[in-house]
BAVEX-594714 format. One record per residue: residue in three letters; x, y, z of N, C-alpha, C in turn. Coordinates in steps of 0.001 Angstrom, whole numbers, plus 500000, padded with zeros to 6 digits. Each point is the difference from the previous one (the first is absolute). Layout:
N
     r      n_X      n_Y      n_Z     ca_X     ca_Y     ca_Z      c_X      c_Y      c_Z
   ALA        X        Y        Z        X        Y        Z        X        Y        Z
...
//
This chain:
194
     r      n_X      n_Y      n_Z     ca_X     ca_Y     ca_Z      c_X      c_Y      c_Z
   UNK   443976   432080   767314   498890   499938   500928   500274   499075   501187
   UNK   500999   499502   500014   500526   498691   500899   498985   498772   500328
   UNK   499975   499593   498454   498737   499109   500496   500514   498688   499311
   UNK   499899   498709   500473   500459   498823   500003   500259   499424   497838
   UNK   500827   499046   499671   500328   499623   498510   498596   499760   499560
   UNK   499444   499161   500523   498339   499637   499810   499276   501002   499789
   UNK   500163   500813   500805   498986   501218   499667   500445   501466   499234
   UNK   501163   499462   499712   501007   500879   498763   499433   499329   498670
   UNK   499700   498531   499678   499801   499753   498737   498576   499987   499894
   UNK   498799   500328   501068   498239   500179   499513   500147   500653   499005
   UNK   500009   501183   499781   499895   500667   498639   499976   499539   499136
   UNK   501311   498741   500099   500512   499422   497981   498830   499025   500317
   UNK   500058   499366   501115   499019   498772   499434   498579   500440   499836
   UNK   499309   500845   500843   498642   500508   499696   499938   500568   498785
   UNK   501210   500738   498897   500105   499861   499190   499638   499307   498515
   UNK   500692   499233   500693   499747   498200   499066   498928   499691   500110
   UNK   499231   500090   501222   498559   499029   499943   499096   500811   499345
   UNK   499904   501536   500085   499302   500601   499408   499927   499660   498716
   UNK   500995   500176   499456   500396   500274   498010   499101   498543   500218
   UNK   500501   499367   500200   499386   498083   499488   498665   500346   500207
   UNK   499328   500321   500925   498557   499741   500466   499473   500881   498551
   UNK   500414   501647   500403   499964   500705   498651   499174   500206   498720
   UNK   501453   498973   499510   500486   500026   498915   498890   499435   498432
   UNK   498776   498999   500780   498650   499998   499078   499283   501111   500085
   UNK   499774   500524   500908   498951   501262   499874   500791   501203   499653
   UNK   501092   500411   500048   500553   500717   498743   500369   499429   498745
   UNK   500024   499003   499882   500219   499637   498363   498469   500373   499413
   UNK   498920   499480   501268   499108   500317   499172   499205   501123   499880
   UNK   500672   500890   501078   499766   501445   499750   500106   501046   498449
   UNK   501245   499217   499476   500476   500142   498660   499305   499566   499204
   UNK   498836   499452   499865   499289   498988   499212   498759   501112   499961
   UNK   499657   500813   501088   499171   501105   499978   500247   501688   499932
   UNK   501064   500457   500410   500055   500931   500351   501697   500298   498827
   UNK   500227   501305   499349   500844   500202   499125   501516   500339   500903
   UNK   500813   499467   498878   501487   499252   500924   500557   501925   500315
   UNK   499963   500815   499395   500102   501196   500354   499779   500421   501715
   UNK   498742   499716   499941   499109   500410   501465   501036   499266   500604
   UNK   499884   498393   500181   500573   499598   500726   501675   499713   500676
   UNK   500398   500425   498415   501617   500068   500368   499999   501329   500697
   UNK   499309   501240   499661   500010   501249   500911   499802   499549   501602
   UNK   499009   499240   500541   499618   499717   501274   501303   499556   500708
   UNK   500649   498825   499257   500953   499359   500273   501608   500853   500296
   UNK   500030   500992   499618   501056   500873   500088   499903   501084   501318
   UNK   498251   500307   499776   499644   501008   501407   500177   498879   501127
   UNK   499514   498890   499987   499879   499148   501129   501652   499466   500469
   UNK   500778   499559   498986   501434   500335   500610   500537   501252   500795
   UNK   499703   501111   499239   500421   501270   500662   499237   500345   501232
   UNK   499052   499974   500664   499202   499331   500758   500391   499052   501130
   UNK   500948   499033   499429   500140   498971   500718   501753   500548   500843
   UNK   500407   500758   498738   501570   500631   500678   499876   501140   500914
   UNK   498740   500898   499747   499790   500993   501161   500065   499250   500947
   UNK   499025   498994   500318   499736   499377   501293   500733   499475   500644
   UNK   501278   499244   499268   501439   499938   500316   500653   501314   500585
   UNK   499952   500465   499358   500548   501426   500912   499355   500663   501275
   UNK   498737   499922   499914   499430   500854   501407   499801   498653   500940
   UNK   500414   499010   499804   499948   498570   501261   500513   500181   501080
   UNK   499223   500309   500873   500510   500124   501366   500334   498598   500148
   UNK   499707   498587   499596   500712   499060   500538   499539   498591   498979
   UNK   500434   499026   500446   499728   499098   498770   498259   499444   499496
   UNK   498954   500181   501042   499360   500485   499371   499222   500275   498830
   UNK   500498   501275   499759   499602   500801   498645   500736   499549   498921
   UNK   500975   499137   500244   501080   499928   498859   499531   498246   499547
   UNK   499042   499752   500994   499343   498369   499449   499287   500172   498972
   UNK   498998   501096   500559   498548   500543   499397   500504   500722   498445
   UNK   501305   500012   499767   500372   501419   499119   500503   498523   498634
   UNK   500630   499262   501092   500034   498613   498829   499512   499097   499722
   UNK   499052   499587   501071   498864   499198   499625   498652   500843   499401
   UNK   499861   500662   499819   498954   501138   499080   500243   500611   499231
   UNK   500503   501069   500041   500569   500774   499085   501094   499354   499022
   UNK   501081   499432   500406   501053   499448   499225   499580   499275   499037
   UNK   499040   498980   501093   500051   498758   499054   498817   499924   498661
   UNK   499073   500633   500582   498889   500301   498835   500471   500937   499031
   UNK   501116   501126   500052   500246   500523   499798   501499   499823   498664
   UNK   500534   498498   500709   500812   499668   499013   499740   499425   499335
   UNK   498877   499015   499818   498984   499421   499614   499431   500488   498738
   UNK   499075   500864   500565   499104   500896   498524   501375   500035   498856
   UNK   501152   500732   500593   501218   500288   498956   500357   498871   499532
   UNK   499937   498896   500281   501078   499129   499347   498482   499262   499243
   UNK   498741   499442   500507   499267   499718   498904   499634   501136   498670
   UNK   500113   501126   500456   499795   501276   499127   500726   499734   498820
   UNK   501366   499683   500772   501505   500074   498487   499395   498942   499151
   UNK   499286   499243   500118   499742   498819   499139   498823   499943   499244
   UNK   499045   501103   501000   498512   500070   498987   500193   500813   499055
   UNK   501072   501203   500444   500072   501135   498866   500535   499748   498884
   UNK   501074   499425   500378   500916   499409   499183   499256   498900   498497
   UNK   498876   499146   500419   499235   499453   499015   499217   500257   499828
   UNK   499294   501200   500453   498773   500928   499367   500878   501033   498784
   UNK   501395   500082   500208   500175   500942   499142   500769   499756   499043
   UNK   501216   498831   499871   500926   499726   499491   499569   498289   498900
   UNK   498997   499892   500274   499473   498435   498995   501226   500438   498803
   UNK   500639   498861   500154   500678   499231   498848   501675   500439   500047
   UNK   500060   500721   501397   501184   499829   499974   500262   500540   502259
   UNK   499195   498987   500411   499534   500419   500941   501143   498626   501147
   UNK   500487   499213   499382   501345   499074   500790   500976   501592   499893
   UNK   500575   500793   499055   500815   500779   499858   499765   501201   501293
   UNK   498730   500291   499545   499516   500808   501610   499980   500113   501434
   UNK   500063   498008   500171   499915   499750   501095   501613   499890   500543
   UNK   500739   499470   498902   501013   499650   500405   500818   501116   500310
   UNK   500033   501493   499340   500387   500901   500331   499653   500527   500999
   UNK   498538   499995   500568   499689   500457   501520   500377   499258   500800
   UNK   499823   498431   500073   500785   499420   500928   501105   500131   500402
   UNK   500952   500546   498980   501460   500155   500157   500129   501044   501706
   UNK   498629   501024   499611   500117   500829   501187   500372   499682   501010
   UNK   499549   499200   500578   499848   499492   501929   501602   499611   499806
   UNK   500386   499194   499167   501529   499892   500490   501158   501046   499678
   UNK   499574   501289   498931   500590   500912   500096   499669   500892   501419
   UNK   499182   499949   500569   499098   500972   500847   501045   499531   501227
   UNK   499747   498858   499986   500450   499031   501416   501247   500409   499974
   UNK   501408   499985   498695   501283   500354   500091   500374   501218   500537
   UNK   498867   500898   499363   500609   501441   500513   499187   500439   500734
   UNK   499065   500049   500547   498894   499973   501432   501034   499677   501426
   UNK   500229   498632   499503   500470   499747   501463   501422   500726   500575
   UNK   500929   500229   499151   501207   500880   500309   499622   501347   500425
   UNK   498839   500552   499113   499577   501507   500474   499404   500168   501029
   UNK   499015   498765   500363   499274   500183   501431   501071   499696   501291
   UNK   500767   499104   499707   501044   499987   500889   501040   500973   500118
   UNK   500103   500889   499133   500769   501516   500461   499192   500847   500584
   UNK   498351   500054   499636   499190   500414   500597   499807   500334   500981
   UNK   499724   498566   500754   499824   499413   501519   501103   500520   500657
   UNK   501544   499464   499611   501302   500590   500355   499894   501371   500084
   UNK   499831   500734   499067   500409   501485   500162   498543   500904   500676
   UNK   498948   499542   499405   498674   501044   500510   498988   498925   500718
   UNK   500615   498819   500286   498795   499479   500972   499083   499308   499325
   UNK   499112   498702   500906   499049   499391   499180   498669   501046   499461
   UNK   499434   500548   500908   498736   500771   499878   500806   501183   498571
   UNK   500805   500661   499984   500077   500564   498795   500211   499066   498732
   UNK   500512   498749   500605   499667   499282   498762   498820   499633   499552
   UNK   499369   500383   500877   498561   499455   499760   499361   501060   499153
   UNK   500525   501128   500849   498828   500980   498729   501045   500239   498724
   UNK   501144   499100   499433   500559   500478   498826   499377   498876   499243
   UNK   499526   498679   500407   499232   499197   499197   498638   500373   499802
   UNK   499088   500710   501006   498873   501033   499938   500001   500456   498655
   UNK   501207   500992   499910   499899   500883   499011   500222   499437   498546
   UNK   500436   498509   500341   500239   499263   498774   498275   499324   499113
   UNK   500274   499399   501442   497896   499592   499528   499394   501058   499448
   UNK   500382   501491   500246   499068   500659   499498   500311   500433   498892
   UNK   501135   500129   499670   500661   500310   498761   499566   498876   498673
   UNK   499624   498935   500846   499493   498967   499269   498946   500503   499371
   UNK   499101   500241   500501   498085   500489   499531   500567   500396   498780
   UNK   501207   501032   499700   499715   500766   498388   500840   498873   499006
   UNK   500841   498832   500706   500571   499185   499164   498204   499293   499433
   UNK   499336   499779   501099   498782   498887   499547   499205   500979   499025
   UNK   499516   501057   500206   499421   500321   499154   500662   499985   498870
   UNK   501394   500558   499760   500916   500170   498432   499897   498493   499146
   UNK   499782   499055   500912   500357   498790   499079   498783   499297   500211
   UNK   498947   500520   500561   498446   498827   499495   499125   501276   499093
   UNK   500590   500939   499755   499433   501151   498782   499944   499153   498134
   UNK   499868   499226   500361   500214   498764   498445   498521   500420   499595
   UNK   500012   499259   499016   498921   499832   498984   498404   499377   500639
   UNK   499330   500549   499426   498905   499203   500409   499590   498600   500097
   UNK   500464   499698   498582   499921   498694   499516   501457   499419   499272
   UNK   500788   498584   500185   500639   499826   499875   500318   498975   499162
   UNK   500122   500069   498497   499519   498457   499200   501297   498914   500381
   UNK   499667   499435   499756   501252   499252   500089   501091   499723   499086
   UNK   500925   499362   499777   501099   499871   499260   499426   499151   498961
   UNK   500218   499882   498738   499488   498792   498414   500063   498540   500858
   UNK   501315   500214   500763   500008   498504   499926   499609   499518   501769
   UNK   498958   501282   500373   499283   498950   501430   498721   500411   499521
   UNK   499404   500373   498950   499252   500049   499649   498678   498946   500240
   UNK   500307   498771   499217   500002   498423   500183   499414   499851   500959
   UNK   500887   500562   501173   499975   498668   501185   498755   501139   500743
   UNK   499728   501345   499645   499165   500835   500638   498586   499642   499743
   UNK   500116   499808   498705   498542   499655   499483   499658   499343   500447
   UNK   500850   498496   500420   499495   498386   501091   499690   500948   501113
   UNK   500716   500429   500179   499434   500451   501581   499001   500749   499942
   UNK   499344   500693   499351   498950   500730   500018   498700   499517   499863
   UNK   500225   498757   499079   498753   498914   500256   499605   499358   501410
   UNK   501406   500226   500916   499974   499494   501178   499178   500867   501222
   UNK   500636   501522   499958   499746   500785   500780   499404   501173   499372
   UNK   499049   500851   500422   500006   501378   499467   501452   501017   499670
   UNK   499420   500731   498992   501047   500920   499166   499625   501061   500384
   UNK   501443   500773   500526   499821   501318   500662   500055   501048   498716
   UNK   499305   500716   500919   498958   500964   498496   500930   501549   500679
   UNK   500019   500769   498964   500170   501225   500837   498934   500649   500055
   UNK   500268   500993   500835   498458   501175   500469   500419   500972   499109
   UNK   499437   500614   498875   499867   501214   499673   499847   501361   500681
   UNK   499573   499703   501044   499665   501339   500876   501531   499872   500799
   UNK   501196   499177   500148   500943   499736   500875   500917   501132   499820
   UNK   500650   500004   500821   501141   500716   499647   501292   500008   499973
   UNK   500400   498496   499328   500800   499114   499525   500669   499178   500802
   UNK   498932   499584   501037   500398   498874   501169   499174   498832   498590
   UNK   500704   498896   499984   499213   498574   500002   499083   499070   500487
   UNK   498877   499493   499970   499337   499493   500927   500311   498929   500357
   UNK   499691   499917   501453   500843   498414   500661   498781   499120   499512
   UNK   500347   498842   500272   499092   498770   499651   498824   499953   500495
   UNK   499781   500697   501474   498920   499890   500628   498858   501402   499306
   UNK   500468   500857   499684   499352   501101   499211   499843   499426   498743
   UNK   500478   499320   499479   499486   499639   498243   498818   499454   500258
   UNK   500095   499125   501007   499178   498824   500285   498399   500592   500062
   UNK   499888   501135   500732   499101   500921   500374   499692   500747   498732
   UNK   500765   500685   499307   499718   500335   498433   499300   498853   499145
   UNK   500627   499284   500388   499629   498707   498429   498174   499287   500743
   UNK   499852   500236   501083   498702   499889   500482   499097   500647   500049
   UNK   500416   501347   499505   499004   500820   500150   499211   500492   498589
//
């Protein structure tokens, strides 16, 4: 776009400020609304955010595409991996995390060589819509792996430490009428009051 180093790096940093500002009102989005819904949002709103990369007539759209779309967008996903992950896996849910985490630095190894043949051979904007098609390919990964159980007991031996906590906080109940989403904390809360 021939536009100055400063105004080559807005994107990353509007980026950054977003996720931070963020990053409470989606955690506590998760606290109301089921990690399904929201890891789905989070995948359209990336793909979303890479169209807009592609049709950018100039830098621009490509602020708006990472300070909005990106960043809320990478956001929902990465608090998602962590709500789902202990709504569904109690008692062996370090093993869960530690295996999804592994992602971002597998992702990062072979991401960045492919987008850089990408860019090299078909250009940034087609790289853009081959990560498009990735975000979207995502939606059927999110649904395949938050399809778990309704209710998730925990392991014998966090058993213990669940019960303390339950004297502490409300205990998420499942919905009988559900259809094998879990209820977030902020929906029990509303059950157990009513």
């Amino acid at each position: 776009f021939g536009i100055s180093r400063t105004l080559a790096v807005t994107p990353w940093t509007m980026f950054l400020l977003v996720t931070a500002l963020a990053s409470p009102l989606l955690g506590r989005a998760y606290d109301e609304f089921a990690d399904r819904d929201l890891l789905t949002a989070s995948m359209v709103l990336l793909a979303a955010g890479w169209l807009a990369v592609y049709l950018a007539p100039d830098i621009s759209l490509i602020i708006v595409a990472y300070a909005a779309l990106h960043a809320i967008g990478l956001q929902l996903a990465f608090l998602g991996v962590s709500t789902a992950i202990a709504r569904r896996y109690a008692g062996m849910s370090g093993l869960a995390l530690g295996i999804a985490y592994a992602g971002p630095g597998i992702g990062v190894a072979i991401g960045l060589p492919v987008a850089a043949s990408l860019i090299e051979g078909a250009g940034w904007r087609s790289a853009s819509l081959a990560f498009m098609a990735s975000c979207l390919i995502g939606v059927a990964f999110v649904w395949m792996m938050t399809s778990g159980p309704k209710v998730v007991v925990p392991a014998p031996s966090t058993r213990r430490s669940t019960e303390r906590a339950a004297a502490v906080r409300p205990r998420l109940v499942a919905d009988p009428q559900s259809l094998g989403e879990p209820l977030s904390a902020g929906q029990a809360t509303r059950r157990a009051a009513e």
